[in-house]
gemmi code that builds the backbone of each chain (N, CA, C; Angstrom):
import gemmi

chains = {
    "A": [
        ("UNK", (-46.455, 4.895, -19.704), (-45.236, 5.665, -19.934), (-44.167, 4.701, -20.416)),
        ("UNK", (-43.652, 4.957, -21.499), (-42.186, 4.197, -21.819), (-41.834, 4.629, -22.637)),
        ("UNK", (-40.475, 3.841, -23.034), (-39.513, 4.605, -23.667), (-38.974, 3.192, -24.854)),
        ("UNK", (-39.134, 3.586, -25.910), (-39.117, 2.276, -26.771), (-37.977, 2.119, -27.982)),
        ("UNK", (-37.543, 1.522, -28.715), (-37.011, 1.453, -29.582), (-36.871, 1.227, -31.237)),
        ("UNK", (-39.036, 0.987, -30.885), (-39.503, 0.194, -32.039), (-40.388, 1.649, -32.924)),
        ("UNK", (-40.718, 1.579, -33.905), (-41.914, 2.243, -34.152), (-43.156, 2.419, -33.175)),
        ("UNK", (-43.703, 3.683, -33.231), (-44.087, 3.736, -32.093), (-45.697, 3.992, -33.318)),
        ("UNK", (-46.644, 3.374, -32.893), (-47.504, 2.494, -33.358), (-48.911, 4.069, -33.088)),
        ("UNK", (-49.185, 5.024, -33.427), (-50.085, 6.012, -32.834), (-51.442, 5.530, -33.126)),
        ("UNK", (-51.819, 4.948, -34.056), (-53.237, 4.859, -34.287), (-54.114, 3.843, -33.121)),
        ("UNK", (-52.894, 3.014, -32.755), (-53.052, 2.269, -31.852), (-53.387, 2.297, -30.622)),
        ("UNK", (-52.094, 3.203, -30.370), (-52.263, 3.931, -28.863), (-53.081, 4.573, -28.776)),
        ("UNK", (-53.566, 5.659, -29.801), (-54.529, 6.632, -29.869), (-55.753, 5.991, -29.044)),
        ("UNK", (-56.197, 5.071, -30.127), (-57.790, 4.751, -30.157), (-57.347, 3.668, -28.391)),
        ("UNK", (-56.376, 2.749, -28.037), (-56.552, 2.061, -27.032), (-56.760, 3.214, -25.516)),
        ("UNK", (-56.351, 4.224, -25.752), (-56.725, 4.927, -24.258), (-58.462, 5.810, -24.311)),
        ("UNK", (-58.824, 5.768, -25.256), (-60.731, 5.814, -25.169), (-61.071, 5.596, -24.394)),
        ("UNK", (-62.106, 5.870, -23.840), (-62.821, 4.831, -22.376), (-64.299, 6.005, -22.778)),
        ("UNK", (-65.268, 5.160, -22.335), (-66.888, 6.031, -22.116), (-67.079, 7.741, -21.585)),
        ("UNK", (-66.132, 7.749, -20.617), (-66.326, 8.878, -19.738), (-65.909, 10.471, -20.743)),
        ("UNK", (-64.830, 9.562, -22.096), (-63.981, 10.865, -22.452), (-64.814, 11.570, -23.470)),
        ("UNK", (-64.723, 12.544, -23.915), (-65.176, 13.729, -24.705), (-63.848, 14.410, -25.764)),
        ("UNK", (-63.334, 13.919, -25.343), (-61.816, 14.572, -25.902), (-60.803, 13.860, -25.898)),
        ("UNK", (-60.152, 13.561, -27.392), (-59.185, 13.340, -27.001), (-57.785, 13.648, -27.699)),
        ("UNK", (-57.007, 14.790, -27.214), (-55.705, 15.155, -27.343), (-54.783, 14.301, -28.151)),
        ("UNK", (-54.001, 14.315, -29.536), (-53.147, 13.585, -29.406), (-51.524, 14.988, -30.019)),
        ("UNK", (-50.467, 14.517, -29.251), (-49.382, 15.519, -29.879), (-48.411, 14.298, -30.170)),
        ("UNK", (-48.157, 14.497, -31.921), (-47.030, 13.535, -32.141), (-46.323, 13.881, -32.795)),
        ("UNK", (-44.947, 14.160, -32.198), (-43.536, 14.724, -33.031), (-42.939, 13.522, -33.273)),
        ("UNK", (-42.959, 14.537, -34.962), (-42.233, 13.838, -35.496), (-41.058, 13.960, -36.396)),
        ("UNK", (-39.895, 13.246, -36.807), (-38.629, 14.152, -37.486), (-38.718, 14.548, -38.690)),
        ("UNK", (-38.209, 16.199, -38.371), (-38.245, 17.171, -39.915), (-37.215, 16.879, -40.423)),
        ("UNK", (-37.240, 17.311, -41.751), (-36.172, 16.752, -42.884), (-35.502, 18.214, -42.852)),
        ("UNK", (-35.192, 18.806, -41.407), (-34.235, 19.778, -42.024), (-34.575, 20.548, -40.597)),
        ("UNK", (-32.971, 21.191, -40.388), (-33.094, 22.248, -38.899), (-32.128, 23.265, -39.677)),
        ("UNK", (-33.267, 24.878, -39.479), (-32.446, 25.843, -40.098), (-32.095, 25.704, -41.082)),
        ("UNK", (-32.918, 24.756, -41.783), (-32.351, 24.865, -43.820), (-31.332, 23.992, -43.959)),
        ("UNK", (-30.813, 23.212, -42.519), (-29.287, 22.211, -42.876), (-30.645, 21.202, -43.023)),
        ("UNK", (-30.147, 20.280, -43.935), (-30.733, 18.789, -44.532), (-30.445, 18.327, -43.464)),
        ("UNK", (-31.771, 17.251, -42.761), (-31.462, 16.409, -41.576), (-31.579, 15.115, -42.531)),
        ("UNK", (-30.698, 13.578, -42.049), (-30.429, 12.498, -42.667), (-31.413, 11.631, -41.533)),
        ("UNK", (-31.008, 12.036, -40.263), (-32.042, 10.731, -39.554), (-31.486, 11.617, -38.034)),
        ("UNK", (-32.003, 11.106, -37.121), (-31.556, 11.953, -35.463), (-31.252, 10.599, -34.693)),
        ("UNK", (-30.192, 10.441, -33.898), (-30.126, 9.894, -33.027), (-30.752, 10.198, -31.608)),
        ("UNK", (-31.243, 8.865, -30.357), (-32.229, 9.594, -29.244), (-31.785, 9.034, -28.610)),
        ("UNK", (-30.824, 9.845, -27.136), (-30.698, 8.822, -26.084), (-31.075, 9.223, -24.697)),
        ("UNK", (-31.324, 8.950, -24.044), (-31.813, 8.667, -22.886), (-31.297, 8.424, -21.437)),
        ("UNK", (-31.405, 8.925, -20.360), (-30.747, 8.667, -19.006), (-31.831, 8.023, -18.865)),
        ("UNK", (-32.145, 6.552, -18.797), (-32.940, 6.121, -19.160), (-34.314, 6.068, -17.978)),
        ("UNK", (-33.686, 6.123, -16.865), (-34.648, 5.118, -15.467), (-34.577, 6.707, -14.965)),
        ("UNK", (-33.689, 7.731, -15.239), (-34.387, 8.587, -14.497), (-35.647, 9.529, -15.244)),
        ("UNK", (-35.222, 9.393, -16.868), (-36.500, 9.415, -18.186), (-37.563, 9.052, -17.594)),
        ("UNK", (-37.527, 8.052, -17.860), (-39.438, 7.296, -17.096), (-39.733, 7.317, -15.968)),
        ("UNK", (-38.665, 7.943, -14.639), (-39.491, 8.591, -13.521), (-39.626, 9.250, -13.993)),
        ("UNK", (-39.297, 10.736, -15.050), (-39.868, 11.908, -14.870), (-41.229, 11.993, -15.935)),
        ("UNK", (-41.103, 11.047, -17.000), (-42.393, 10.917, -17.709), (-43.683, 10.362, -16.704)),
        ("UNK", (-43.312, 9.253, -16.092), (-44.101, 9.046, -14.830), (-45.359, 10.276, -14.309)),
        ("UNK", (-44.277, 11.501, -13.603), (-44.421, 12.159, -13.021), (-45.439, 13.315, -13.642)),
        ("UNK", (-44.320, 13.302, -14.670), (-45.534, 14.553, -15.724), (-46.491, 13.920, -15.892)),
        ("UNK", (-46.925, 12.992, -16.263), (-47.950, 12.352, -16.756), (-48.977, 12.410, -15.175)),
        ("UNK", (-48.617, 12.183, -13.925), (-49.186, 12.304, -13.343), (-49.868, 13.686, -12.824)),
        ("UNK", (-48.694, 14.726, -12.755), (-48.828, 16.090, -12.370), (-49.886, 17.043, -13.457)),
        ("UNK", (-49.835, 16.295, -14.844), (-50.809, 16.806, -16.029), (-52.113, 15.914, -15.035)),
        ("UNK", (-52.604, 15.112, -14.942), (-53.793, 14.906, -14.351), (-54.493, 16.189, -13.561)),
        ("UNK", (-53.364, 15.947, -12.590), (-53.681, 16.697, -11.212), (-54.077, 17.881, -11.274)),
        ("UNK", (-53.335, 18.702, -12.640), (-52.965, 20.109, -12.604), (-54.382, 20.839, -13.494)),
        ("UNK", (-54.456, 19.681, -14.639), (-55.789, 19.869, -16.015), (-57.003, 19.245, -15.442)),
        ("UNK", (-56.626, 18.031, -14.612), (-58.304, 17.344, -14.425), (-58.717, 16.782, -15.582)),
        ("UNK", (-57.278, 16.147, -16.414), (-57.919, 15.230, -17.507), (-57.953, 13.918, -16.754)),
        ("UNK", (-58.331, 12.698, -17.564), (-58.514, 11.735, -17.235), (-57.334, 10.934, -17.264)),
        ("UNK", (-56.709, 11.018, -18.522), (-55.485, 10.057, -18.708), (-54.347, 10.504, -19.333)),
        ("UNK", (-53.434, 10.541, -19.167), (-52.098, 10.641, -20.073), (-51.144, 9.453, -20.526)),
        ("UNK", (-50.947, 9.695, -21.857), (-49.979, 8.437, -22.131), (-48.668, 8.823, -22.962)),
        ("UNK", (-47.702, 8.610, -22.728), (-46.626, 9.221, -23.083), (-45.522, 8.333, -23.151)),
        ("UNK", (-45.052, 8.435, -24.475), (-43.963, 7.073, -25.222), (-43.251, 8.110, -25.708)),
        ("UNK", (-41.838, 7.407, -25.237), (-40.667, 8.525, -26.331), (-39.793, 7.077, -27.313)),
        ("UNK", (-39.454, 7.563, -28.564), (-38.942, 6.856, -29.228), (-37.491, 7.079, -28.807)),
        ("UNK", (-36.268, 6.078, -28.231), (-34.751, 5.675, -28.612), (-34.349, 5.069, -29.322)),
        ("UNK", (-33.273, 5.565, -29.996), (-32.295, 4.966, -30.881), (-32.162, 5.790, -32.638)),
        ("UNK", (-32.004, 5.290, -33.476), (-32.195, 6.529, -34.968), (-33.480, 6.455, -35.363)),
        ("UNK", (-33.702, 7.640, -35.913), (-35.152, 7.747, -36.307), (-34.736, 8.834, -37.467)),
        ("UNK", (-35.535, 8.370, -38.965), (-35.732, 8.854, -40.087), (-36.485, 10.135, -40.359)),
        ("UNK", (-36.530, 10.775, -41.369), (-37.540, 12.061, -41.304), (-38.706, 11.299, -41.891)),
        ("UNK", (-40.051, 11.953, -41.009), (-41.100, 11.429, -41.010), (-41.419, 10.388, -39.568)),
        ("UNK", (-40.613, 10.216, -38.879), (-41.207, 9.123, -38.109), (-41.453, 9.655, -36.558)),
        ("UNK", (-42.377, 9.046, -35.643), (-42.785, 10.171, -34.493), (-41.653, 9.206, -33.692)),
        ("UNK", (-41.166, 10.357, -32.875), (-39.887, 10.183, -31.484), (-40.869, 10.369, -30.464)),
        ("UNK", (-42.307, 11.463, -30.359), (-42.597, 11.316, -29.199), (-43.996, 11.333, -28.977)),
        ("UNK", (-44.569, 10.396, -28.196), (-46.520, 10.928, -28.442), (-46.940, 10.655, -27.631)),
        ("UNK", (-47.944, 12.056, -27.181), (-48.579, 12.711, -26.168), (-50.332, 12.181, -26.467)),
        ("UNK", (-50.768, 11.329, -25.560), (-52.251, 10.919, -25.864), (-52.766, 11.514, -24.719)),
        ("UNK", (-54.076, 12.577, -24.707), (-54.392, 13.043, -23.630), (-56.439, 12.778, -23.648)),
        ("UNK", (-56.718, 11.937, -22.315), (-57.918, 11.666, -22.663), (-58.349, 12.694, -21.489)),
        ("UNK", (-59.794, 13.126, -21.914), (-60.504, 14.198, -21.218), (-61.801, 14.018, -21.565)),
        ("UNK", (-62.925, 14.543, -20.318), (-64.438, 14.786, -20.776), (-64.450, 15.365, -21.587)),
        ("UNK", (-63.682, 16.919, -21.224), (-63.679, 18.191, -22.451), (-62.783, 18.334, -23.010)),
        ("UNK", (-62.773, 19.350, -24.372), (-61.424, 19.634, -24.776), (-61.011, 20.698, -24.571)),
        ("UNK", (-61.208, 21.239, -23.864), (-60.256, 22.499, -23.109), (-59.218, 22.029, -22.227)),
        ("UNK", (-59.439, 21.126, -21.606), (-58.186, 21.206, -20.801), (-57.383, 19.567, -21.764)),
        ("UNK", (-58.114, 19.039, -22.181), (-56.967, 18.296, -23.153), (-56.318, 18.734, -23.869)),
        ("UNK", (-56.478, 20.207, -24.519), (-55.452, 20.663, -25.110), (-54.888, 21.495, -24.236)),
        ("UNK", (-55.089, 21.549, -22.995), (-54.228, 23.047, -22.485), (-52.825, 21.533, -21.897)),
        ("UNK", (-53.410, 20.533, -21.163), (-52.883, 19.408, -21.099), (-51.533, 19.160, -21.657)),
        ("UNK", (-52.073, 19.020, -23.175), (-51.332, 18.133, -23.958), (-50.307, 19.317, -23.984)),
        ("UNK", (-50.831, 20.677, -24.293), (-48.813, 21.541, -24.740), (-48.214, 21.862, -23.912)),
        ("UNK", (-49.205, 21.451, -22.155), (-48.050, 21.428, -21.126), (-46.692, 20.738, -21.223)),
        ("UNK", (-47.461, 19.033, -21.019), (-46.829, 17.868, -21.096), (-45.807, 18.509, -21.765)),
        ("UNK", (-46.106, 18.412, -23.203), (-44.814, 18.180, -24.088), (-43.745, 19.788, -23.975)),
        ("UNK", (-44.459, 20.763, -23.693), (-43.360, 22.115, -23.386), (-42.267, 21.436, -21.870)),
        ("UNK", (-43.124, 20.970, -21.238), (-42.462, 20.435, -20.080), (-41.519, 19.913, -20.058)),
        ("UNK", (-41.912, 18.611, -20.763), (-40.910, 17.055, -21.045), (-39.719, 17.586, -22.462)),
        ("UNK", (-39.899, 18.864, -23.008), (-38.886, 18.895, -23.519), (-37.695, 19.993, -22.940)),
        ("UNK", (-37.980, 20.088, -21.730), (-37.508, 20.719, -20.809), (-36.608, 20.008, -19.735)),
        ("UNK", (-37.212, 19.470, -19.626), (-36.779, 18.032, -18.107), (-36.515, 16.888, -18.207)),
        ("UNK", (-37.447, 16.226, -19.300), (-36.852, 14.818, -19.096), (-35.791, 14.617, -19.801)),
        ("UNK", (-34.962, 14.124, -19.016), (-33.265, 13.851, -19.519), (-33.334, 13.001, -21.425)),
        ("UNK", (-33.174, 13.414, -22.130), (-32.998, 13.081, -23.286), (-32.833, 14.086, -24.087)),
        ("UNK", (-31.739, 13.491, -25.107), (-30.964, 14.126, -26.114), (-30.950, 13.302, -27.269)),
        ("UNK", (-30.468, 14.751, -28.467), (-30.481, 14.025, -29.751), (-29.454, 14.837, -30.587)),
        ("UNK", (-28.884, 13.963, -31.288), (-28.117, 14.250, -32.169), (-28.414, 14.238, -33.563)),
        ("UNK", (-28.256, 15.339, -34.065), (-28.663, 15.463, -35.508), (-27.511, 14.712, -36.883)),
        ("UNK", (-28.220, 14.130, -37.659), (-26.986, 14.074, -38.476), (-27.405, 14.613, -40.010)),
        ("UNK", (-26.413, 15.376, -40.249), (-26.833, 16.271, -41.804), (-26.191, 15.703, -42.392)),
        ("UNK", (-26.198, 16.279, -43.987), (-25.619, 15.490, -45.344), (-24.227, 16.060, -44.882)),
        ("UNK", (-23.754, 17.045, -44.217), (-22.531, 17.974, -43.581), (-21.866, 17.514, -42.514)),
        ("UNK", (-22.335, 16.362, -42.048), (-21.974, 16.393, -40.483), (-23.107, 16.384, -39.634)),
        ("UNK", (-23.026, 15.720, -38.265), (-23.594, 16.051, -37.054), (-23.347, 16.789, -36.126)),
        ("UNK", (-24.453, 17.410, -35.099), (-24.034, 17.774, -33.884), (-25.642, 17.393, -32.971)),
        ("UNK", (-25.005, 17.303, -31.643), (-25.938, 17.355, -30.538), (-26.724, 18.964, -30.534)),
        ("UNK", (-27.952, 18.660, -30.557), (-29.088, 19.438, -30.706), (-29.063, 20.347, -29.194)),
        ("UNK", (-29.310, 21.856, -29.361), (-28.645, 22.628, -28.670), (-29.267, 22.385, -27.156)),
        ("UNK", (-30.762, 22.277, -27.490), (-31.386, 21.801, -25.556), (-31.724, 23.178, -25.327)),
        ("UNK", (-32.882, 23.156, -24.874), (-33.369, 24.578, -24.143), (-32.714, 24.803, -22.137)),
        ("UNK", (-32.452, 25.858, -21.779), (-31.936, 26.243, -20.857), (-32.743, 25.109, -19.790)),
        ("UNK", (-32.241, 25.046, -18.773), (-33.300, 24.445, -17.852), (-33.985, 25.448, -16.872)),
        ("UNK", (-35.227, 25.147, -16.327), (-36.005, 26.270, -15.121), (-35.222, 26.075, -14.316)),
        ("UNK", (-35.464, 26.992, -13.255), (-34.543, 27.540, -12.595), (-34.702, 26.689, -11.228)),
        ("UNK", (-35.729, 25.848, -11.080), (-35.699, 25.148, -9.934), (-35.285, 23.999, -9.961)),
        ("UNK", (-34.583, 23.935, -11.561), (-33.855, 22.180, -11.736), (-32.316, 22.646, -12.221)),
        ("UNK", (-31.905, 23.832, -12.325), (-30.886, 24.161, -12.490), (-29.700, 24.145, -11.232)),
        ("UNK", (-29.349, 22.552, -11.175), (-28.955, 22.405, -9.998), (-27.082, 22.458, -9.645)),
        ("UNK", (-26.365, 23.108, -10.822), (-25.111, 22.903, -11.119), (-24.516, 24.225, -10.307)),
        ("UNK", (-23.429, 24.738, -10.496), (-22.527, 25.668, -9.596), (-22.925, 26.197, -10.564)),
        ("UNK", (-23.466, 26.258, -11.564), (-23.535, 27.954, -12.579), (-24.461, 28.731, -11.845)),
    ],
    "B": [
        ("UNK", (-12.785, 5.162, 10.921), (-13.654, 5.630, 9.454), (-12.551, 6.368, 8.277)),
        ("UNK", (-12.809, 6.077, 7.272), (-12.448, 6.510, 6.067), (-12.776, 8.351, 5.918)),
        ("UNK", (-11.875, 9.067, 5.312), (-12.448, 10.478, 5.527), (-13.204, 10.958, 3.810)),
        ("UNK", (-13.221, 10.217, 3.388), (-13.625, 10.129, 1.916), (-15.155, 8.855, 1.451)),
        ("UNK", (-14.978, 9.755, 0.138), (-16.287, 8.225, -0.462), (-16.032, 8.583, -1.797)),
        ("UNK", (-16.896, 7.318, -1.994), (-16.960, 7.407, -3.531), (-18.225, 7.491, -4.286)),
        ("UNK", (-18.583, 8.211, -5.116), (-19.769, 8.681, -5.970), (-19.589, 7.573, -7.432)),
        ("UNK", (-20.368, 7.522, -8.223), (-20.313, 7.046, -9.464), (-21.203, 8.352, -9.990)),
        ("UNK", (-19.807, 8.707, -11.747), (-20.531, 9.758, -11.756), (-20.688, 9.429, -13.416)),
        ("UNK", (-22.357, 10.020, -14.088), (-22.103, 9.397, -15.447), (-22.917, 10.910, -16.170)),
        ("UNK", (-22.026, 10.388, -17.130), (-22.222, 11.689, -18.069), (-22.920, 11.520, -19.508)),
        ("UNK", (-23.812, 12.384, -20.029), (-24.927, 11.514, -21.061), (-25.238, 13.195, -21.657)),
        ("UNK", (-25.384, 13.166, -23.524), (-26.050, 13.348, -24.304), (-24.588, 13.748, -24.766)),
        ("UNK", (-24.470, 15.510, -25.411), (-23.268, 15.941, -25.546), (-21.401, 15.628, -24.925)),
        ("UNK", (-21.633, 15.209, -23.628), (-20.809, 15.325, -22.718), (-20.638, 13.431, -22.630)),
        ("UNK", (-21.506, 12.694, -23.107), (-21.016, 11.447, -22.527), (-19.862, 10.710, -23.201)),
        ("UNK", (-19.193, 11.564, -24.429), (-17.981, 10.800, -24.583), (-16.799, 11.044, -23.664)),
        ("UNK", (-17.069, 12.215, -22.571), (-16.325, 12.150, -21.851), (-16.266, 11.243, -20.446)),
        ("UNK", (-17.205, 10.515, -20.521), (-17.460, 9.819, -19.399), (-16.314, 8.775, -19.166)),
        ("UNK", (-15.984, 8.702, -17.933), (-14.911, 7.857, -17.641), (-15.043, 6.365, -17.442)),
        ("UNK", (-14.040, 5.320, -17.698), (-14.441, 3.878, -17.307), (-14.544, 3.967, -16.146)),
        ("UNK", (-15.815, 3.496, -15.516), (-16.284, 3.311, -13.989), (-15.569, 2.711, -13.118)),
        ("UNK", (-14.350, 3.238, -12.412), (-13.215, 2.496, -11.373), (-13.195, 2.428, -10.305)),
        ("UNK", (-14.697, 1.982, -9.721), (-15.056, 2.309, -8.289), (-15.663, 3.833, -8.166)),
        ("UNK", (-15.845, 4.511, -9.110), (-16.233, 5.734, -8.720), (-15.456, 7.018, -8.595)),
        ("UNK", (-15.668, 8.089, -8.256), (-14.880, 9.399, -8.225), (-14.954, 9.117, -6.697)),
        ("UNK", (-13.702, 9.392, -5.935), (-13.640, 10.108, -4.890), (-13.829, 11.265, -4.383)),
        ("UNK", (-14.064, 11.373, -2.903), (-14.965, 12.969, -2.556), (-14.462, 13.124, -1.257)),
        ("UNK", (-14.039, 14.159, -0.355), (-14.215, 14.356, 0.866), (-15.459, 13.930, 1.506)),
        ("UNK", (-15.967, 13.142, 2.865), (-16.874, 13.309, 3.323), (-17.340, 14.318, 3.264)),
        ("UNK", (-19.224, 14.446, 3.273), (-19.515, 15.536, 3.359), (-19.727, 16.724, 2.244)),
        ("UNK", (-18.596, 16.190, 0.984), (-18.524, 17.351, -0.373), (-20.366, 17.058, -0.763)),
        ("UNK", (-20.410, 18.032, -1.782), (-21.698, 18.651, -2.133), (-21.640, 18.857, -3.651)),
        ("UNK", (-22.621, 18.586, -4.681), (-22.847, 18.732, -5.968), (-22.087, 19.510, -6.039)),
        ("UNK", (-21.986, 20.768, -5.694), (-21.318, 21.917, -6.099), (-19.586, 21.586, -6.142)),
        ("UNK", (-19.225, 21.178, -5.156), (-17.757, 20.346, -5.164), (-17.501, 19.378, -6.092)),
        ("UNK", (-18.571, 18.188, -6.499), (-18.037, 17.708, -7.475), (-18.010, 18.412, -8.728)),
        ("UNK", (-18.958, 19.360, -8.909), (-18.819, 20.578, -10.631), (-17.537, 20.870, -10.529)),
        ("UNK", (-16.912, 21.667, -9.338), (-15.902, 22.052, -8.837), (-14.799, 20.852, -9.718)),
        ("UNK", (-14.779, 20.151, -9.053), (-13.653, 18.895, -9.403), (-13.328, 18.371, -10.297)),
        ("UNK", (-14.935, 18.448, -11.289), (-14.736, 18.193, -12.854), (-14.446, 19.156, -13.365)),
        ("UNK", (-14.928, 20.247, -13.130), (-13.796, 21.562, -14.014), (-12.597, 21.915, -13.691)),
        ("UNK", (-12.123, 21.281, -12.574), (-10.408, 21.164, -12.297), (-9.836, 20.198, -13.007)),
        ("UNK", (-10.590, 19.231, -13.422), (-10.048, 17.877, -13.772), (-9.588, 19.274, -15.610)),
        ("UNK", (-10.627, 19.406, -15.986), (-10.200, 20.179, -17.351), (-10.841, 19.975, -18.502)),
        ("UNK", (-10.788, 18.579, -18.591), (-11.418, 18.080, -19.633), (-12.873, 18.215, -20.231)),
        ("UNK", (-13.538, 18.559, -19.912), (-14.855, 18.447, -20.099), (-14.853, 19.793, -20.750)),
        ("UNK", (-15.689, 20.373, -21.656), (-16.205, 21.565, -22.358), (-17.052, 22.102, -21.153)),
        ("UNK", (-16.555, 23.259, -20.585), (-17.008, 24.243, -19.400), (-17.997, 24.772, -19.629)),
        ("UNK", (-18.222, 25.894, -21.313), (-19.443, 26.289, -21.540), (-20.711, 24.855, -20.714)),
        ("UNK", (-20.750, 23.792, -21.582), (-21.786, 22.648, -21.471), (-22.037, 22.432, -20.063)),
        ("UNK", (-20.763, 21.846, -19.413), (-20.941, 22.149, -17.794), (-21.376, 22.424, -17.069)),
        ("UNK", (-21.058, 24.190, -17.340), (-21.707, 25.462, -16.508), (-23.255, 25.274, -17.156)),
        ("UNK", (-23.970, 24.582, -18.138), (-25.260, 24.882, -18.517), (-25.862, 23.878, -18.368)),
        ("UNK", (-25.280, 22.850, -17.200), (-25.738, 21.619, -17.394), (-26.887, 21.699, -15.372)),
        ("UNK", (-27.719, 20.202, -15.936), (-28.180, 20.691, -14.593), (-27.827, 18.806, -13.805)),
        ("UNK", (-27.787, 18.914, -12.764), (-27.058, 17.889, -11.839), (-28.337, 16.180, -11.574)),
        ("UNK", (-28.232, 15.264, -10.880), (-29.070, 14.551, -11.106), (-28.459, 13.612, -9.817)),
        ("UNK", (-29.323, 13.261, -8.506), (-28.873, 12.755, -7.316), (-29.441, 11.365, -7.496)),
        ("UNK", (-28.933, 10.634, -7.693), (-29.615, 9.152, -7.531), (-31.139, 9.183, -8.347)),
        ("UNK", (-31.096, 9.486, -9.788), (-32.260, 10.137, -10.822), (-32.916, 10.721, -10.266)),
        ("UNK", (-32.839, 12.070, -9.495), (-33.521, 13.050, -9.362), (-32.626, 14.108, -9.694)),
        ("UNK", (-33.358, 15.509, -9.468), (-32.584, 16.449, -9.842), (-32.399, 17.234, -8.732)),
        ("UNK", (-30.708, 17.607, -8.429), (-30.344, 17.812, -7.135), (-29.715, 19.349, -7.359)),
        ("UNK", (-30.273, 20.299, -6.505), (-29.279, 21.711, -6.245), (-27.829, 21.500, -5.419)),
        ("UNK", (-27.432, 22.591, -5.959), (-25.720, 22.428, -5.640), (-25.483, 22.193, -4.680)),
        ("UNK", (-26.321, 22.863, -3.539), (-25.871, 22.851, -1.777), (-26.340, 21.361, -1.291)),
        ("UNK", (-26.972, 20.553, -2.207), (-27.087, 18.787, -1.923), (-26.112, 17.696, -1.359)),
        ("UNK", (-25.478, 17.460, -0.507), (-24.868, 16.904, 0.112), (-24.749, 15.550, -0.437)),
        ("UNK", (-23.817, 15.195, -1.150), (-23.555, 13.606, -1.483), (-23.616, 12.440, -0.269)),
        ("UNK", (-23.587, 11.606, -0.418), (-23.741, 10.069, 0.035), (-22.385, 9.215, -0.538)),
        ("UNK", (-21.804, 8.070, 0.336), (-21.268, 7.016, -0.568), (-21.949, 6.258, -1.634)),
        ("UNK", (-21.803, 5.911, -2.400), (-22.062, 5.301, -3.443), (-23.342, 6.081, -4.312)),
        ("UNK", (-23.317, 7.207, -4.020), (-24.626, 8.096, -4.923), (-24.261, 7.678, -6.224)),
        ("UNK", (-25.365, 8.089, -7.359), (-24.903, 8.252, -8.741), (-25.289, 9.396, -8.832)),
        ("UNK", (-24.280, 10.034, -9.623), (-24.307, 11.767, -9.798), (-24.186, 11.409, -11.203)),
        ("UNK", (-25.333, 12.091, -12.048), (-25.428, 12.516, -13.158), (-25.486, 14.083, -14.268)),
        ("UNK", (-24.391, 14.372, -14.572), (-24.363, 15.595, -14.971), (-25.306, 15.450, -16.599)),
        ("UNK", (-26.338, 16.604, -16.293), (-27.014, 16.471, -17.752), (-27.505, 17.868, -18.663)),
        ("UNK", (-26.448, 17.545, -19.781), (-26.550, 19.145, -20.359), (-27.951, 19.577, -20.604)),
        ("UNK", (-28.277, 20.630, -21.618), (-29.940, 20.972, -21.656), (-30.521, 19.819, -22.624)),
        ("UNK", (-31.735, 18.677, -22.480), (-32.231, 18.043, -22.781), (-32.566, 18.790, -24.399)),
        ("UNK", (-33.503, 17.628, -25.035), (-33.303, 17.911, -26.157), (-34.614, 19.063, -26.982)),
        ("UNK", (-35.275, 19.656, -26.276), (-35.827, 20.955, -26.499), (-36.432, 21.262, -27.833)),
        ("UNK", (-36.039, 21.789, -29.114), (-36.703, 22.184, -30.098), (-37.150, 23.259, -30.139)),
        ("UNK", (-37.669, 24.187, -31.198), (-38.613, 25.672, -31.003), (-40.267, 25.094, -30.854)),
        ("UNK", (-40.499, 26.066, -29.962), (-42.285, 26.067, -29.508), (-42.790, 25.782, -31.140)),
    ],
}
model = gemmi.Model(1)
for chain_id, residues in chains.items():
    chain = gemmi.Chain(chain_id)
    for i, (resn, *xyz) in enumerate(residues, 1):
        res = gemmi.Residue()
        res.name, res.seqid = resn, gemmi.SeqId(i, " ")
        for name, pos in zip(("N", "CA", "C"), xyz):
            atom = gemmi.Atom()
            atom.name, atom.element = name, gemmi.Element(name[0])
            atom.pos, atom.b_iso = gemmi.Position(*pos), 0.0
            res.add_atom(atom)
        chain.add_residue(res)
    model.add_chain(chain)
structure = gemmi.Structure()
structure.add_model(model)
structure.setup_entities()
């Protein structure tokens, strides 16, 4: 699990979490579109609450084990600007089978774009704004609203 | 004993240009609760309320419900909705 600043390297990561036992292996890698709603995107900024980020990637990564009965999860988020075309986030999911590596992998990432504390700011040929964020579940919705 | 404490409170994505220079922390009644400090920052004014009210709370990097009882020196992190995307 981490959280990096560099290019985040997939072919690499991909093939290094293999091992004998797997049958499957999951990969989900987002990466930035050249455009939200038809506005031209220029590049996204990514930031991070950082240490409480990688407990909760930690966690998912562990709770996807527990929950799918895959073997491994590996999960890197890209910080700092990132261009269109380049991956911000990737989901490596190793498994005997591929049924639950893919049921796995669109947990993880429906999850983690739910919870783990990180944000991004878009910047268009128009201007920027902070990217709207999906509501939070209701058992982390911990504010007076 | 002191009838107060102090929290450090930090604010991140949309909301962190409002974050304050760290001056020892926000003060609190003993005893106040997440919900009191939301309370305190939307008295204070400043902050965009919609974001606020849609934000979810964070106890020493976890994620804490309102009726959570603060500590001295907690870090309270208010954090609007993460960064999401369409399915």
């Amino acid at each position: 699990m981490e959280l990096v600043r560099e290019r985040i390297d997939t072919a690499a990561l991909t093939q290094g979490v293999k091992a004998g036992g797997d049958g499957a292996v999951c990969v989900f890698d987002g990466i930035v579109r050249d455009n939200t709603r038809g506005r031209r995107t220029l590049h996204l900024d990514y930031e991070a609450y950082e240490e409480m980020a990688l407990k909760q990637m930690r966690e998912l990564a562990a709770q996807a084990v527990e929950r799918f009965g895959v073997r491994e999860v590996t999960l890197v988020h890209r910080l700092g600007r990132l261009v269109v075309g380049e991956t911000s986030v990737l989901i490596v999911v190793a498994s005997a089978h591929r049924g639950a590596a893919f049921d796995a992998c669109r947990w993880v990432i429906d999850t983690l774009k739910k919870t783990v504390p990180i944000w991004k700011k878009e910047q268009f040929v128009d201007g920027a704004v902070w990217a709207d964020g999906e509501p939070f579940p209701d058992d982390i919705a911990g504010d007076a609203s | 004993m002191p009838a107060t404490m102090r929290v450090r409170v930090r604010l991140f994505g949309p909301l962190r240009e409002w974050e304050a220079a760290d001056e020892g922390g926000r003060e609190l009644p003993l005893g106040a609760r997440v919900s009191d400090l939301v309370a305190a920052l939307r008295g204070d004014g400043g902050l965009p309320e919609k974001l606020l009210m849609a934000s979810a709370v964070a106890v020493n990097q976890e994620y804490a419900m309102a009726g959570r009882v603060l500590e001295d020196g907690d870090e309270v992190a208010i954090l609007p909705p993460v960064s999401g995307g369409r399915r």
